[in-house]
Residue, then its C-alpha position, 0 to 999 in steps of 0.5 A: x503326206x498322208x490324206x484321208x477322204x471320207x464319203x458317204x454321208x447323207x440324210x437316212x431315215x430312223x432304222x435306215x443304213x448308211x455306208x461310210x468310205x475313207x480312202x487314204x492316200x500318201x502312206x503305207x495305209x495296211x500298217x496302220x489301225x483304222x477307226x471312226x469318231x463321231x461329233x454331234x453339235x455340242x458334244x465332245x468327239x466320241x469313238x465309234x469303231x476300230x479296226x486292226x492293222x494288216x489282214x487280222x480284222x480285229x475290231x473294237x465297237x463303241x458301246x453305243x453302236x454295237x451290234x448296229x455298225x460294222x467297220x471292215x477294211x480293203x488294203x487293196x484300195x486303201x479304204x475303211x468302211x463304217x456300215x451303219x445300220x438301224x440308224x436312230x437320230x442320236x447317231x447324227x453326227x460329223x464323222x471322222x476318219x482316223x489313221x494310225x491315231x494321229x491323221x483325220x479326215x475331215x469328216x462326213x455329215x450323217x444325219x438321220x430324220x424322218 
């Protein structure tokens, strides 16, 4: 049964970063694409970032993160990172891992305020 934990969010400042871990548990977690969403109150869930499975370190971004976030991944520790910098207050959202396309987690708060 596959499980996926995320942590790390909290409250940043406006142009603050944060760094989000999922750590999965119960699957062979290097064969599967990694990737973040995000949910802000109202809205629809939204792709944030991706990454390929195994050792490639292909990654795809969302437009409205781009150049701002880094998503990286540890095979080792069964973990996918989401680092976030140059925050701005539209990034406050619920955000979500993703595993494979078809597990979440249940996500993590970010909010970013002054």
């Amino acid at each position: 049964q596959v499980q996926l934990v995320e942590s790390g969010g909290g409250l940043a400042q406006p142009g603050g970063s944060l760094t989000l871990s999922c750590a999965a548990s119960g699957s062979e977690f290097s064969i599967y694409a990694m990737a973040w969403y995000r949910q802000a109150p109202g809205k629809e869930r939204e792709f944030v970032a991706r990454i390929s499975h195994g050792n490639s370190g292909r990654t795809l971004y969302g437009d409205s993160v781009r150049g701002r976030f880094t998503i990286s991944r540890d095979n080792a520790k069964n973990t996918v990172y989401l680092q976030m910098n140059s925050l701005k207050p539209e990034d406050t959202a619920v955000y979500f891992c993703n595993m494979g396309g078809s597990f979440w987690g249940q996500g993590t708060q970010v909010t970013v305020s002054s």
